[in-house]
C-alpha positions as CSV (number, residue, x, y, z in Angstrom):
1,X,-116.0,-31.7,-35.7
2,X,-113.4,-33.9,-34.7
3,X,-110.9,-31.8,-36.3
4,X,-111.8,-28.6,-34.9
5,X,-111.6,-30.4,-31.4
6,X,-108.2,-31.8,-32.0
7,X,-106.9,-28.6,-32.7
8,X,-108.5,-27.1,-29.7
9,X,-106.6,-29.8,-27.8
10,X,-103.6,-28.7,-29.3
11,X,-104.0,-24.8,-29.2
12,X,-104.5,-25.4,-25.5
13,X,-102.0,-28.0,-24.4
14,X,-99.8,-25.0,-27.0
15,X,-100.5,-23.0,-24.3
16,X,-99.9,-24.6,-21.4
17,X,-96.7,-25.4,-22.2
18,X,-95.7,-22.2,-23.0
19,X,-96.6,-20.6,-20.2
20,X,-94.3,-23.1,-17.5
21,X,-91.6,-21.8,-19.4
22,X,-92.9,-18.1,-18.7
23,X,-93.3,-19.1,-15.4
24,X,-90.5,-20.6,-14.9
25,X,-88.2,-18.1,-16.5
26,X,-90.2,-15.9,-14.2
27,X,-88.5,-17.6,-11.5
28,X,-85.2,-16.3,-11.9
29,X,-83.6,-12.2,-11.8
30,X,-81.3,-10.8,-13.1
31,X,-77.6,-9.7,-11.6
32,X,-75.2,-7.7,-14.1
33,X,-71.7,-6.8,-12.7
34,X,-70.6,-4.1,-14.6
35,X,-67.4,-3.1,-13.0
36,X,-66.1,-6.7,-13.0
37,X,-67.8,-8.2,-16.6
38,X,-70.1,-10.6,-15.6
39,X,-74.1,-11.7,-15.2
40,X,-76.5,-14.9,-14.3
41,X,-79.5,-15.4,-13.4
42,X,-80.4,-16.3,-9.5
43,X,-83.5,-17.7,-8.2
44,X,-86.2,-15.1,-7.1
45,X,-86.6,-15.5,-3.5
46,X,-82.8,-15.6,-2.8
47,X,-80.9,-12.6,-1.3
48,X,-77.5,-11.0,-1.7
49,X,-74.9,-11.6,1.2
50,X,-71.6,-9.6,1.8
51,X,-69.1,-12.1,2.5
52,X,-65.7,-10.5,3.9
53,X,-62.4,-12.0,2.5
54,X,-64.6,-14.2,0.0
55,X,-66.5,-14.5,-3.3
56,X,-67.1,-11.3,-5.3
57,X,-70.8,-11.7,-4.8
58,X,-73.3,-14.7,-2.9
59,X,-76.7,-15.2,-3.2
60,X,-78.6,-17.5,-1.0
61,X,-82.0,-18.7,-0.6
62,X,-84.1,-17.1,2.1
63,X,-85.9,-20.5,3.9
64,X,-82.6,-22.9,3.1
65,X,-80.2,-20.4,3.6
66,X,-77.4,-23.2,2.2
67,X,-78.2,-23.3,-1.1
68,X,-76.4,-20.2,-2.9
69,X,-74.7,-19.3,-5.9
70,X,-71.6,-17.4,-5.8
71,X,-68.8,-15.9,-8.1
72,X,-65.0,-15.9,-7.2
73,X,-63.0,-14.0,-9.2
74,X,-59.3,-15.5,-9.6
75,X,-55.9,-13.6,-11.6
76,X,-54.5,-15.8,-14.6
77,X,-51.9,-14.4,-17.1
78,X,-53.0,-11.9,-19.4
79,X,-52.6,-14.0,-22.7
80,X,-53.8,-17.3,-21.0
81,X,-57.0,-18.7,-22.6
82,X,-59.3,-21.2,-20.8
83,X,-57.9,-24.1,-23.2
84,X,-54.6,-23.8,-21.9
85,X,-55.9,-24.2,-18.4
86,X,-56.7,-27.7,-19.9
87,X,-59.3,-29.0,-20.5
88,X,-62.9,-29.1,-19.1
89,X,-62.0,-32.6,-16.7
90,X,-58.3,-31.1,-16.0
91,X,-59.5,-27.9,-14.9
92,X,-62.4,-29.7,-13.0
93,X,-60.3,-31.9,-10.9
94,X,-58.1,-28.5,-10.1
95,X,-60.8,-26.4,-8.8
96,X,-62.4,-29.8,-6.8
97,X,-58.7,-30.0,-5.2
98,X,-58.9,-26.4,-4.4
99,X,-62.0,-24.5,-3.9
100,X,-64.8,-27.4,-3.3
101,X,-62.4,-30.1,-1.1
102,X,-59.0,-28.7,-0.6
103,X,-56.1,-30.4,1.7
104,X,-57.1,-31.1,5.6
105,X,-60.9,-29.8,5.2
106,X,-62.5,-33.4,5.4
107,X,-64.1,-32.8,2.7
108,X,-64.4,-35.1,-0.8
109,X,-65.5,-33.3,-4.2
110,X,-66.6,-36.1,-6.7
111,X,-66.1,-34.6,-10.8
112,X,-69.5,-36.0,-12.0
113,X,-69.7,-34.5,-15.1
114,X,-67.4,-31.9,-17.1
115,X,-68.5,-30.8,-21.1
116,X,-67.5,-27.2,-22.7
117,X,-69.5,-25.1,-24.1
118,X,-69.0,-21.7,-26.6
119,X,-71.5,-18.7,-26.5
120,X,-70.6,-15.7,-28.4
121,X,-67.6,-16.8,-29.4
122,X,-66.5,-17.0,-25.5
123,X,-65.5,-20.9,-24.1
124,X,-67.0,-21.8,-20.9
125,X,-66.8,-25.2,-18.8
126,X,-69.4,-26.6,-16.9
127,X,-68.7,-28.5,-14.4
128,X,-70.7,-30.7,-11.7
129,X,-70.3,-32.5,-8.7
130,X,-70.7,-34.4,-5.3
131,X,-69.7,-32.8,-2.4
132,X,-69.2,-35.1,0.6
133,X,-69.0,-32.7,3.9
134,X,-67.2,-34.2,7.0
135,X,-70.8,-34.5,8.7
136,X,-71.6,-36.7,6.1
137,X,-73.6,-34.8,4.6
138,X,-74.2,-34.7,0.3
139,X,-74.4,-31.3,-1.6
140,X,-74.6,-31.0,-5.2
141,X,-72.3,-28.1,-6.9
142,X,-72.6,-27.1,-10.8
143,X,-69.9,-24.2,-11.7
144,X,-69.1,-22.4,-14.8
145,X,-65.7,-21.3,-15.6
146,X,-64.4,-18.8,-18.3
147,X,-61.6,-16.8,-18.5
148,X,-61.7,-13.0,-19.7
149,X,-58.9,-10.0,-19.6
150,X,-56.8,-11.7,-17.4
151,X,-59.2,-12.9,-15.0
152,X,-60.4,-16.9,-14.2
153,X,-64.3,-16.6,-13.4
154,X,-65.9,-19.3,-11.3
155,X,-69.6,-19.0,-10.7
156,X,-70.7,-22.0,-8.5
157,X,-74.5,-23.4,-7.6
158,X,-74.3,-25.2,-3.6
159,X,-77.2,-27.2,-3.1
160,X,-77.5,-29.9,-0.4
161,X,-78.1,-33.6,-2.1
162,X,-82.0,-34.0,-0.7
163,X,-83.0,-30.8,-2.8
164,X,-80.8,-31.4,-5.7
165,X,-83.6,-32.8,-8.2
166,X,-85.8,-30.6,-6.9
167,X,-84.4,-27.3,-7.9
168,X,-82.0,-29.0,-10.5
169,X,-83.7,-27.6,-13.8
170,X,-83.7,-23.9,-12.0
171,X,-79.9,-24.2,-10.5
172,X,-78.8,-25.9,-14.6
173,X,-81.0,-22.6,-15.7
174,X,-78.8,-20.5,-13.7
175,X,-75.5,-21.8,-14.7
176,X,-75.9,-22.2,-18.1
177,X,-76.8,-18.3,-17.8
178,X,-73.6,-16.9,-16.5
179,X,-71.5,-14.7,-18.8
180,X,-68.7,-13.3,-18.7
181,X,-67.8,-10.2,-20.8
């Protein structure tokens, strides 16, 4: 008897835990980019946003409109692979110094964490880091860089600090998705 309910324990705490991850894979959709080569996964709930003179595509949550994920596109030389960019800290302290704090904004970008990773044969960086804004406010950003036909892509997660562990497994779930083809 005490057999049969152990395994009924287990079949059901099985269960369970299978299903969070269904429902929490259920919490992301889908964006493919045909034209430019790329797709990720964003959070359901958030929205697309045209932004003139900007990233090639944001996303941003509906009730805290600044937490977004975006996707800059940026030219590099044909032959140039992500390696010779340098490596995952180099490249990390670049893009800080130039998209997330540059020159005179009064902003600080803190490199947190930097590791490489390969899917399909394809090498992409992940990145993380803390934002300080002039207000002194704290936002979390997570990017993943690769580099394909001639063409550096950048898709960065913004979150503000007091949300960060909140949505943290979601935003990782989200980067780690992006591709680049």
């Amino acid at each position: 008897m005490w057999k049969r309910i152990v395994l009924i324990w287990l079949l059901v705490l099985s269960f369970s835990l299978s299903n969070i991850d269904v429902a929490f894979a259920a919490g992301l959709k889908s964006f493919v980019n045909t034209t430019d080569g790329y797709q990720f996964l964003y959070p359901n709930g958030w929205v697309q946003v045209k932004v003139a003179n900007g990233p090639n595509v944001v996303f941003h949550d509906l009730i805290e409109v600044s937490e977004n994920v975006s996707v800059v596109i940026s030219p590099v030389p044909e032959d140039k692979t992500l390696a010779e960019l340098g490596t995952p800290t180099e490249v990390g302290y670049k893009l800080g110094k130039v998209a997330l704090a540059p020159a005179n904004s009064g902003r600080t970008a803190e490199l947190v964490n930097a590791l490489e990773r390969e899917v399909e044969s394809k090498k992409y960086y992940i990145l993380e880091y803390l934002v300080k804004l002039p207000n002194k406010q704290q936002r979390h950003n997570v990017a993943s860089v690769a580099v394909s036909r001639g063409k550096l892509f950048t898709f960065n997660a913004s979150i503000p600090e007091r949300r960060w562990q909140k949505v943290k497994p979601m935003i990782d779930q989200a980067v780690t998705s992006f591709s680049v083809y």
